[in-house]
C-alpha positions as CSV (number, residue, x, y, z in Angstrom):
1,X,27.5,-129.5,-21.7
2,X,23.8,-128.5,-20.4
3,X,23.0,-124.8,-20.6
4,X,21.1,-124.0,-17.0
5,X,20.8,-120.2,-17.8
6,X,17.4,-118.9,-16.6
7,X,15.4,-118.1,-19.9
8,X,15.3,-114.2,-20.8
9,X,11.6,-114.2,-20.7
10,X,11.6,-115.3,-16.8
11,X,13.9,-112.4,-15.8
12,X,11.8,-110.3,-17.7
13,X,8.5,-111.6,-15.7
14,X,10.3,-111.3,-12.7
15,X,11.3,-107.2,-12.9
16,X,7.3,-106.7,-13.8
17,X,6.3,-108.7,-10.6
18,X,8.9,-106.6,-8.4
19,X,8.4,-103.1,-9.7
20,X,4.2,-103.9,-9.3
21,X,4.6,-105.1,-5.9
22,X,7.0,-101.2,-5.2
23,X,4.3,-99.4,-6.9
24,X,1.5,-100.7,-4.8
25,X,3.3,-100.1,-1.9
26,X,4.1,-96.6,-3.1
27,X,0.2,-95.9,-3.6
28,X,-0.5,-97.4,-0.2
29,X,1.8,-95.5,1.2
30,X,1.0,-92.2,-0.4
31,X,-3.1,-92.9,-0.3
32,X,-2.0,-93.5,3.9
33,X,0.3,-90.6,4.0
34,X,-2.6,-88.3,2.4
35,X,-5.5,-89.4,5.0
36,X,-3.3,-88.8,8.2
37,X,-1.5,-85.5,6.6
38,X,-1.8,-82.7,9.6
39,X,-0.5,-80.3,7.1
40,X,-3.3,-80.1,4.4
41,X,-5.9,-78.3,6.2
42,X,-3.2,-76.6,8.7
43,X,-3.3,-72.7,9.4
44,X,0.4,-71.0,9.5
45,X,2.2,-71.3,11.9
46,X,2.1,-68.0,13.1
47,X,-1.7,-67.6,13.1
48,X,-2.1,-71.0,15.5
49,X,1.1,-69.3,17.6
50,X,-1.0,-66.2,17.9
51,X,-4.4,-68.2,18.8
52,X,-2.5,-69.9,21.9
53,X,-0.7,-67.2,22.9
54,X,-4.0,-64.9,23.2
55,X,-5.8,-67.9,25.1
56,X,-3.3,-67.5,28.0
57,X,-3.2,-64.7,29.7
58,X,-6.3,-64.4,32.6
59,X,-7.2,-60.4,33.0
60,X,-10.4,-58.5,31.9
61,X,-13.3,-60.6,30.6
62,X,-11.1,-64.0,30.5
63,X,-11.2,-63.8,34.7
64,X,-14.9,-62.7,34.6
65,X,-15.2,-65.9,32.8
66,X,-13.6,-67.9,34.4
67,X,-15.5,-67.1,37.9
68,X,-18.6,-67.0,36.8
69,X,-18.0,-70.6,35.0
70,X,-16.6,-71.8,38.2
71,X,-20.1,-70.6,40.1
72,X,-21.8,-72.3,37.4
73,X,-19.7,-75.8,37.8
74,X,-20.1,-75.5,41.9
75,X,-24.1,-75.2,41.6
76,X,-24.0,-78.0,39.2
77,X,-21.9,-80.3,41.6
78,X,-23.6,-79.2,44.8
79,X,-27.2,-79.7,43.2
80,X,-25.8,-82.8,41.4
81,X,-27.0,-81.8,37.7
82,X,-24.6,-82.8,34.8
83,X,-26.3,-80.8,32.8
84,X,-24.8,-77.6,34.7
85,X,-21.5,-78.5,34.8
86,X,-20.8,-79.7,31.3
87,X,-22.3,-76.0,30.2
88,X,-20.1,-74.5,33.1
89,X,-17.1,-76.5,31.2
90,X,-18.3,-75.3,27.6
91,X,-17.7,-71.3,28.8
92,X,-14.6,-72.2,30.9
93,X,-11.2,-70.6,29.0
94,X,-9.0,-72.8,31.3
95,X,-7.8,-74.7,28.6
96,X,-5.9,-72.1,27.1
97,X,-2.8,-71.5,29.7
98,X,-2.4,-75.7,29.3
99,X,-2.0,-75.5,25.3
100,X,0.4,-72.4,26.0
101,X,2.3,-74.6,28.8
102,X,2.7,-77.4,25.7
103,X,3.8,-75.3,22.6
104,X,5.7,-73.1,24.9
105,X,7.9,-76.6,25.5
106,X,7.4,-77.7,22.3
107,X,8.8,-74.8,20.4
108,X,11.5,-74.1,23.2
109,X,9.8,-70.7,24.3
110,X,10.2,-70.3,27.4
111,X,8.8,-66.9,27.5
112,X,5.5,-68.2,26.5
113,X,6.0,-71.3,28.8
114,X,6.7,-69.1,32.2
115,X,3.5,-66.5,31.3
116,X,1.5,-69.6,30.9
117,X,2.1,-71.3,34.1
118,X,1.7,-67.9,35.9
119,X,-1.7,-67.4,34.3
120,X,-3.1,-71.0,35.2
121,X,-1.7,-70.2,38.7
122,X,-3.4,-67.1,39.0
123,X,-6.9,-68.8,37.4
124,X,-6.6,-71.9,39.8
125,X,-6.5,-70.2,42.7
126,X,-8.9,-67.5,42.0
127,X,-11.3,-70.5,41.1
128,X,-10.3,-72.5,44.3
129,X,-11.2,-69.5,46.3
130,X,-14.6,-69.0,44.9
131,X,-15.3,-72.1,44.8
132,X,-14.4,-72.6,48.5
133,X,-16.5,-69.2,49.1
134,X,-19.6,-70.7,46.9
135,X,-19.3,-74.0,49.7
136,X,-18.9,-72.4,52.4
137,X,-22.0,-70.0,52.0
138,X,-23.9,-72.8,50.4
139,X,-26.9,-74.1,52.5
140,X,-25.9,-77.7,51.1
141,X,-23.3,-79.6,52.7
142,X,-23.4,-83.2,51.7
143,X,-21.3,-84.6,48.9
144,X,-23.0,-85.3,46.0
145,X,-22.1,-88.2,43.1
146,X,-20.8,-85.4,40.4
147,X,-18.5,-84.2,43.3
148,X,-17.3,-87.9,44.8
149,X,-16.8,-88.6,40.8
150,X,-13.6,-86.1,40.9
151,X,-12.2,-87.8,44.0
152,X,-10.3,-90.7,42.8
153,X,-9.0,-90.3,39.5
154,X,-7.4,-93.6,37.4
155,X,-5.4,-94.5,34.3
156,X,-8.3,-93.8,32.6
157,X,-8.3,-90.1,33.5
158,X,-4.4,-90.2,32.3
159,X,-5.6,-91.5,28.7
160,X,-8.5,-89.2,28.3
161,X,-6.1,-85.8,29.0
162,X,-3.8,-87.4,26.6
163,X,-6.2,-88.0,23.6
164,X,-8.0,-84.7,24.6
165,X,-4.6,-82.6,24.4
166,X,-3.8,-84.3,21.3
167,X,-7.7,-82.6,19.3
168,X,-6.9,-79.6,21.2
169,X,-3.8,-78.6,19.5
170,X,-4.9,-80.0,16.3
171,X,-8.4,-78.1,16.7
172,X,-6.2,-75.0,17.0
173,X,-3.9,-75.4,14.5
174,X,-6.6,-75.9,11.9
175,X,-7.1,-72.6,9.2
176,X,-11.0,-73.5,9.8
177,X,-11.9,-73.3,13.9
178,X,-14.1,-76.4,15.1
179,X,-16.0,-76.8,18.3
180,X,-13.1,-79.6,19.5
181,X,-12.0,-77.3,21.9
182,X,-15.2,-77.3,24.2
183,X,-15.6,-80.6,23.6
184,X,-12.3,-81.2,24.8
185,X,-12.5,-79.3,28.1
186,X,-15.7,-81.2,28.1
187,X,-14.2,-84.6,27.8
188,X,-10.9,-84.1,30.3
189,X,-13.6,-81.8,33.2
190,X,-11.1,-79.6,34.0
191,X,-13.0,-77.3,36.1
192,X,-15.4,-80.0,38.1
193,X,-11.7,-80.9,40.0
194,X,-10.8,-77.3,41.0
195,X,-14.8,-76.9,42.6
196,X,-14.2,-80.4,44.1
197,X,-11.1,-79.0,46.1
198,X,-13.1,-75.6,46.9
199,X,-16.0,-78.3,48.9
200,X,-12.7,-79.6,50.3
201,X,-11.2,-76.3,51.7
202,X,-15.3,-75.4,52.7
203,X,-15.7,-78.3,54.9
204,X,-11.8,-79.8,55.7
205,X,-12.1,-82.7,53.7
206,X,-8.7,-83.2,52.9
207,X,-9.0,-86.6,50.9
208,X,-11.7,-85.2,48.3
209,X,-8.3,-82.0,48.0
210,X,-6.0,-84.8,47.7
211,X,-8.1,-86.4,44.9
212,X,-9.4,-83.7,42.9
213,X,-6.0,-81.6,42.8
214,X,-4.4,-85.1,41.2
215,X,-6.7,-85.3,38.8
216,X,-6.8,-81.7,37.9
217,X,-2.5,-82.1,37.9
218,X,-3.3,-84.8,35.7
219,X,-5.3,-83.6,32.8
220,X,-2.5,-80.6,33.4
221,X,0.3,-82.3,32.7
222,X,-1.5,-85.0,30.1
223,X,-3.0,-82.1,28.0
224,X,0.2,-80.1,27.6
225,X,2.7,-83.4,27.3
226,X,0.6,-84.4,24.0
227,X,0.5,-80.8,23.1
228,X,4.1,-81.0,23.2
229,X,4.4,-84.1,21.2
230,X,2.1,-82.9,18.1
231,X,4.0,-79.7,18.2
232,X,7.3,-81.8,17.5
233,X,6.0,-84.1,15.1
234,X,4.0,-80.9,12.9
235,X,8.2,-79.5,13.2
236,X,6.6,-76.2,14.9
237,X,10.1,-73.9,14.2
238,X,11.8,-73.3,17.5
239,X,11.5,-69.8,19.2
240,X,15.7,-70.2,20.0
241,X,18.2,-72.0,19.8
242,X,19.0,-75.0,22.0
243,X,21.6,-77.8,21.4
244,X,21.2,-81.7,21.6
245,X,22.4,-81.9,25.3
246,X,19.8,-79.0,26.5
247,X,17.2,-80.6,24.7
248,X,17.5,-84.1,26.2
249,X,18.0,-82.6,29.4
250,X,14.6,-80.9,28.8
251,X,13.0,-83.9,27.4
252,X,14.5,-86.3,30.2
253,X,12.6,-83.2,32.8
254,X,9.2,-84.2,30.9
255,X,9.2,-87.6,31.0
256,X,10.1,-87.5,34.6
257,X,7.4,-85.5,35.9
258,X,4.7,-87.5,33.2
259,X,5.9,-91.0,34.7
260,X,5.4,-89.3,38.3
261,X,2.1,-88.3,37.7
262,X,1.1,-91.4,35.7
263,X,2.1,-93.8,38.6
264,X,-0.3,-93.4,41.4
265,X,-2.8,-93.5,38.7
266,X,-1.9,-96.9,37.4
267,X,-2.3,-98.2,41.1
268,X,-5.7,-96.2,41.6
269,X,-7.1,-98.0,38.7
270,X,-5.9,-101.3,39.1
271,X,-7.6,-101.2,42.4
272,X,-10.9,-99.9,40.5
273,X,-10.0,-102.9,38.1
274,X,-10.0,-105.1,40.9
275,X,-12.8,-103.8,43.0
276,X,-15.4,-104.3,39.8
277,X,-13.9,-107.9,39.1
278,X,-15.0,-108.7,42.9
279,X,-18.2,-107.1,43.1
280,X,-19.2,-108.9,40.1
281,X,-18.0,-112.2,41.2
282,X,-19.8,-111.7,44.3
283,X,-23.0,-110.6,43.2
284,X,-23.0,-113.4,40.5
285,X,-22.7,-116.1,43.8
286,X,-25.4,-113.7,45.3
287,X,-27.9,-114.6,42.5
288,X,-27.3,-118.6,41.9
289,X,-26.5,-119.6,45.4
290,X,-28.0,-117.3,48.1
291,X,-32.0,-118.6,47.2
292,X,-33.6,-120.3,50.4
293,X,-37.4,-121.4,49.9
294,X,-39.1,-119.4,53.3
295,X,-36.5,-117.0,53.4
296,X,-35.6,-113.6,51.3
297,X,-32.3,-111.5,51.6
298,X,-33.2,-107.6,52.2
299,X,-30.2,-105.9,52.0
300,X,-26.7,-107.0,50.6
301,X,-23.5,-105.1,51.4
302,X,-19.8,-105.9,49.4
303,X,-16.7,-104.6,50.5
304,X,-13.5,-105.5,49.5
305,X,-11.2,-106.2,46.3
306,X,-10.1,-109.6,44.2
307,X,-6.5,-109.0,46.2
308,X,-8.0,-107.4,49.2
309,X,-7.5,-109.7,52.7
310,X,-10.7,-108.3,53.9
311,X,-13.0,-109.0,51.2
312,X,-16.6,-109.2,52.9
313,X,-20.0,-110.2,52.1
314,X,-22.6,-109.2,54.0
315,X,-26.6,-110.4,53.7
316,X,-29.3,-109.5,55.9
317,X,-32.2,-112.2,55.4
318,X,-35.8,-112.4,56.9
319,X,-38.4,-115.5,57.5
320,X,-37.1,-118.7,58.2
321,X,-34.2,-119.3,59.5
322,X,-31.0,-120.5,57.5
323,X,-29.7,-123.8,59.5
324,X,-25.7,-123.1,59.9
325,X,-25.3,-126.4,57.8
326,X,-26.8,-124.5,55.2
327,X,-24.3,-121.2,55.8
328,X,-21.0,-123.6,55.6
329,X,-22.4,-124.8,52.4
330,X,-22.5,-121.3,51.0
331,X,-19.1,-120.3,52.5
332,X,-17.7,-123.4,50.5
333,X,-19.0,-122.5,47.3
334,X,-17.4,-119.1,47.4
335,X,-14.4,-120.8,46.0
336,X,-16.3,-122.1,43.2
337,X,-16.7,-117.9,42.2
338,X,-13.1,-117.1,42.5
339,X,-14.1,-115.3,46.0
340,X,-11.6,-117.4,48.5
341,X,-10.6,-116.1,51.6
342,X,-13.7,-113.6,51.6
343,X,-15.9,-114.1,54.6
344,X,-20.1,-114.5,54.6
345,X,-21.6,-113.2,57.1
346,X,-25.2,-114.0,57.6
347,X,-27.3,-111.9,59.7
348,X,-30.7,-112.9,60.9
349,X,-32.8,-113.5,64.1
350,X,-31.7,-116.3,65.9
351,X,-33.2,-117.9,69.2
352,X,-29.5,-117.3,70.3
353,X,-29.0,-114.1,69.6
354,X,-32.1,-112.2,68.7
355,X,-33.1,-108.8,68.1
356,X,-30.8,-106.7,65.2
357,X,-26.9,-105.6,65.6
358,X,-25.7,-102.5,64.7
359,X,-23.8,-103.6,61.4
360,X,-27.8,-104.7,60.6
361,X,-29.2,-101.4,61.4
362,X,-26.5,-99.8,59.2
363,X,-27.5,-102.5,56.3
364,X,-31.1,-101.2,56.8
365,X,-31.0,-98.0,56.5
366,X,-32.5,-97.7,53.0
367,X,-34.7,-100.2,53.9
368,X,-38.4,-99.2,54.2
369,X,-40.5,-99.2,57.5
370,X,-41.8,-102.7,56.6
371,X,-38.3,-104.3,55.8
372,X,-37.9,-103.0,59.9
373,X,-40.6,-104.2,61.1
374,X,-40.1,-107.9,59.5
375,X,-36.7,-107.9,61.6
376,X,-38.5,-108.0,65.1
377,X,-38.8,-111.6,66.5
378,X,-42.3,-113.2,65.7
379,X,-43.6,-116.8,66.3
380,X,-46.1,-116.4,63.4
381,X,-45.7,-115.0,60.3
382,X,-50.0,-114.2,60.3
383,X,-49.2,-112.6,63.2
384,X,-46.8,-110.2,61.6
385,X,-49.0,-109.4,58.8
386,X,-52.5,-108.8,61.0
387,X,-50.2,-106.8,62.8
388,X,-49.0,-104.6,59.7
389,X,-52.5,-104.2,58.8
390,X,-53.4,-102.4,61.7
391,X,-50.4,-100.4,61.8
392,X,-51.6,-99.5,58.2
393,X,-55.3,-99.2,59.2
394,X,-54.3,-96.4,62.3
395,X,-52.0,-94.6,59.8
396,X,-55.0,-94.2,57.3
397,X,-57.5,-93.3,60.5
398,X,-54.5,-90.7,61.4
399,X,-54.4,-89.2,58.3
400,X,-58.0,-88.7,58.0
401,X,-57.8,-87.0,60.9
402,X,-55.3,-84.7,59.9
403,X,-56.2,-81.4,59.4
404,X,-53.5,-79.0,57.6
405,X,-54.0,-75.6,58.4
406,X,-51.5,-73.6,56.0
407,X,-53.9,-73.5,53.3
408,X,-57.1,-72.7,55.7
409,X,-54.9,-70.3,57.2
410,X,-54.5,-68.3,53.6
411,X,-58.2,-68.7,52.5
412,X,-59.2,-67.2,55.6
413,X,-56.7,-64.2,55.8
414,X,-58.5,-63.6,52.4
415,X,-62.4,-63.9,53.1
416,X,-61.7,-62.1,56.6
417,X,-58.8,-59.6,56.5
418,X,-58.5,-59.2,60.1
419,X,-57.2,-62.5,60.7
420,X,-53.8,-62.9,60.9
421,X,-53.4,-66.8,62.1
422,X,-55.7,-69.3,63.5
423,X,-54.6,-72.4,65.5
424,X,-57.1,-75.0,65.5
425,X,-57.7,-78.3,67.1
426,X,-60.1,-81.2,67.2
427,X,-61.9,-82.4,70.6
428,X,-64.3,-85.0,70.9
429,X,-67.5,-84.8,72.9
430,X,-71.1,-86.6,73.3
431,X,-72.1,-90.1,74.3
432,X,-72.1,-93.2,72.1
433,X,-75.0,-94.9,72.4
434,X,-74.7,-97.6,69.8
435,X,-72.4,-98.9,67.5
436,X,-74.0,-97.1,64.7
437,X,-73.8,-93.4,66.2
438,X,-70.6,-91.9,65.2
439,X,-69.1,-88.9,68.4
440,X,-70.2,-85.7,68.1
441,X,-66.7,-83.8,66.0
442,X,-66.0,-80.2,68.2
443,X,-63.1,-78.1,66.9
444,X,-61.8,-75.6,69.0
445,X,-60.5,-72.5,67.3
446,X,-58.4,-70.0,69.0
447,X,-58.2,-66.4,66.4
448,X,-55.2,-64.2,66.0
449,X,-56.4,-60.6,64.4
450,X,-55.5,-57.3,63.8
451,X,-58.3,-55.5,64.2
452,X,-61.1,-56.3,66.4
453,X,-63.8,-58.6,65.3
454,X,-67.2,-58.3,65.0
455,X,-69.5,-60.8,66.6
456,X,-71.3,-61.5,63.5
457,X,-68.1,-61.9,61.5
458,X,-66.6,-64.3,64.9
459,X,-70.0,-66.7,63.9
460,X,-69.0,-66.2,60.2
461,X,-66.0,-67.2,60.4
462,X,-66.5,-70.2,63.1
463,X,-69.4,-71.4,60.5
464,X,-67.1,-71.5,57.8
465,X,-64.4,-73.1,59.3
466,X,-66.8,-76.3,60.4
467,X,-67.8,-76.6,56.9
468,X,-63.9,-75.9,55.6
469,X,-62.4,-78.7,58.7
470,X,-65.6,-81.5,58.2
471,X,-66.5,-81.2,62.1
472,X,-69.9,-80.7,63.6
473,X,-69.4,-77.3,65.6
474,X,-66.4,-74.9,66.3
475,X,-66.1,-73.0,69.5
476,X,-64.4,-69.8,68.3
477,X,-61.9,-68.2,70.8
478,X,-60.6,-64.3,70.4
């Protein structure tokens, strides 16, 4: 009878390979647990209880702050310098009521939690107000690109709370302080939002509220919901006593207002998604198709998504004109782009309809004089340009002719103290006999003065002035 027993020597081989294979995975997993320990470096829990809880309340120098920062971040939106308003959101101590708001829910202390949303209350509508004040006083009105920035917040805005509330509580549970913190408020712009709704409230435009409020709701609620979540997984102790039933109903309460808030924002940035994929679609068909040989496109305008019905491109051309033939072989390679069902519209002079349509006037805008002037009908493209040349030649005769008085006006208060103003102007007299015998130059100068003038300083004064204007002779009026 055979013997199939497995030799001693390959059990033996076989325990080795196991037990190797458990300890690498042991040293794996302690080398992992070691690297991503939040406990090493941690203060107690107590001191980081402490250091939230003194970050929340808004009284004193805290609310001094806090305005000032806010009159900071408004200057910096309404004079459209980054550089302001990331050092207004350095100094602002708003972050401190949204950690309380998360370790107050994460360590069931609801004491902690209600003073918390009282204080960022009381510090968003204080900064609302002055903001709103700063606006309304401000001689500035239009709505600059930092502002419109805070106006339609995305997914993206929902991510970047959420990472930023995740280093905030870690920055301030750490025994050694970092700068995190600023660079957190930095990251998530906390303040830029509130300032945004203060412009709203200053001039009544409810859509840039609407906008700015959500995203300052969401880096609110993002912040303090990963607050919350750190605070769980570092097993913060709980303040009192709650049993499994309250605390899902609390946890259910928290991921129903997150989701809530998170929604619109999925739908704002899949439009943003959208709205780049188009644009770059349609500027792509721009640049290979839309090159005609006499012809050049001045100003482009896109509107429109990649699922929008009324996607639209828009080109305003000069020189030769496109045949329609040429148009309908465009609008057929649109598809070629991904851009069906958006329209081409191709704006030019025709001998149908000639002159320029509003929708070209608004293209045009930007445009400079010259673009303008290429838009007016012309037989002969010579002709245009003689034409432009002696635009440009009477511009360059008109300026030379120019005379600017402000600075004549201060030299002469300060050779002739008398003089208070001086209002001058240039009159032409003589006969031209020939070609080469420029008119005679007169400048006629009438003298404002305080105190009466001599004749000898009148003649002073009217000779210096010919020498200071370039003309031939000044008649000098008191």
């Amino acid at each position: 009878m055979a013997d199939n027993s497995i030799p001693p020597h390959q059990d033996s081989s076989e325990d080795s390979s196991v037990e190797s294979s458990a300890a690498l995975k042991g040293a794996f997993a302690r080398f992992m647990s070691e690297r991503f320990d939040l406990h090493e470096d941690a203060a107690y829990e107590g001191q980081t209880l402490e250091s939230v809880r003194r970050g929340v309340p808004f009284k004193g120098a805290n609310l001094w702050i806090l305005m000032f920062a806010i009159l900071i971040c408004s200057i910096g939106l309404n004079v459209n310098s980054p550089a302001v308003v990331i050092g207004a959101m350095l100094i602002s101590p708003l972050m401190g009521p949204i950690l309380g708001i998360g370790v107050g829910v994460g360590i069931f202390d609801f004491e902690l939690f209600l003073t918390s949303v009282k204080n960022l209350a009381i510090a968003t509508i204080m900064s609302v107000a002055v903001s709103a004040a700063y606006f309304y006083c401000s001689p500035l009105s239009e709505a600059q690109s930092e502002l419109l920035a805070r106006v339609s917040p995305t997914l993206f805005d929902v991510m970047i709370a959420t990472f930023g509330g995740f280093v905030g509580i870690i920055a301030v549970s750490r025994k050694e302080k970092s700068n995190a913190l600023p660079g957190v408020a930095i990251a998530t712009a906390l303040m830029p939002p509130i300032c945004t709704a203060g412009y709203a409230i200053a001039f009544q435009e409810w859509y840039y509220f609407a906008g700015a409020l959500y995203l300052f709701f969401i880096n609110l609620v993002f912040i303090s919901f990963s607050t919350f979540l750190l605070v769980r997984f570092m097993r913060f102790s709980r303040h009192t006593f709650v049993d499994s039933n309250q605390e899902r109903k609390v946890k259910l309460w928290i991921y129903a207002i997150v989701a809530l808030v998170a929604i619109p924002s999925v739908y704002t940035a899949y439009n943003t998604v959208e709205e780049s994929v188009f644009r770059n679609r349609a500027k792509r068909f721009i640049e290979e198709e839309c090159i005609f040989d006499s012809a050049e496109i001045i100003a482009q305008n896109v509107s429109g998504s990649s699922r929008d019905t009324s996607r639209l491109i828009e080109l305003v051309v000069i020189g030769k004109t496109i045949s329609d033939d040429e148009i309908e072989y465009l609008r057929k390679e649109l598809a070629d782009y991904g851009l069906q069902d958006t329209e081409l519209r191709v704006m030019q002079d025709t001998e149908d309809e000639p002159g320029v349509t509003s929708a070209q006037l608004a293209l045009l805008q930007e445009q400079s004089a010259m673009n303008a002037l290429y838009q007016r009908k012309s037989e002969d493209l010579s002709e245009k340009e003689k034409y432009i040349q002696k635009l440009k030649a009477q511009l360059t005769a008109k300026s030379q002719d120019t005379i600017v008085m402000t600075s004549i006006i201060q030299e002469a208060s300060v050779l002739y103290p008398e003089v208070e103003g001086i209002r001058f102007g240039k009159l032409q007299s003589g006969i031209v006999k020939s070609d080469t015998v420029p008119q005679l130059k007169v400048g006629a100068a009438w003298v404002v003065h305080s105190k009466p003038l001599t004749e000898e300083k009148l003649s002073s004064l009217g000779r210096w002035l010919a020498v200071r204007t370039k003309v031939d002779t000044v008649l000098m009026y008191k």
